[in-house]
N, C-alpha and C positions, 0 to 999 in steps of 0.2 A: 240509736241516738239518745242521749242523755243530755236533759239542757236545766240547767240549773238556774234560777231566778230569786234575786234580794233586792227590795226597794231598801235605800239606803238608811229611810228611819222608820224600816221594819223588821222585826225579827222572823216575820211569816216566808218563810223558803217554801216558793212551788217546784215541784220535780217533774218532767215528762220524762216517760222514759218510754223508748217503741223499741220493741223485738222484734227481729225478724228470722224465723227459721229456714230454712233449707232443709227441706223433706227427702229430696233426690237425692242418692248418690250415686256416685261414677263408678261404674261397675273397672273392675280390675284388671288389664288384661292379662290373660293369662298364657297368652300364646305369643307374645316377647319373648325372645330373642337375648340372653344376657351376654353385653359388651362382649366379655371374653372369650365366648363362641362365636361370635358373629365371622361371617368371612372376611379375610384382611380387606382394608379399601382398595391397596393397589397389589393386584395381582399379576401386572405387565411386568415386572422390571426383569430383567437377565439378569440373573450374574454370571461375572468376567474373572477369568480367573488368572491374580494377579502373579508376575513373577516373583517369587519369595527368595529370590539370593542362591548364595553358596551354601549346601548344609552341613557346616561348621559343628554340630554336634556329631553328625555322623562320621567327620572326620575325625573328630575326638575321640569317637569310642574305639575306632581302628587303633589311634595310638596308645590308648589304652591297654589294645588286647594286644598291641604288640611289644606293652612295656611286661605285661604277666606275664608272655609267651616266653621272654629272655631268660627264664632262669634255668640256671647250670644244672645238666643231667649229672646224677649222683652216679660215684664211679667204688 
């Protein structure tokens, strides 16, 4: 704490000042755990596995390999 004091038709400024240390310190832990190891929170859920359609690439590639396949045997 710092307290600073002027009577108004003096120029004598008194100062206190009190310090106070902290001797202890808080030991570290060292056996934490860091966030992105920890185990997930929720470990319950299922997953469901959803219907994904018709597969329209795989159909692709069929026409694909049957547009290369057309060509004319050389005679």
């Amino acid at each position: 704490m710092v307290e600073n004091t002027v009577d108004a038709n003096s120029t004598a400024v008194t100062q206190t000042t009190t310090m106070t240390t902290n001797t202890t310190a808080t030991p570290v832990d060292t056996t934490a755990v860091p966030p992105e190891t920890a185990a997930p929170a929720d470990t319950t859920t299922t997953t469901t596995d959803h219907d994904r359609g018709f597969p329209w690439g795989v159909l692709g590639l069929v026409g694909l390999i049957g547009l290369l396949g057309a060509r004319k045997a050389r005679s």
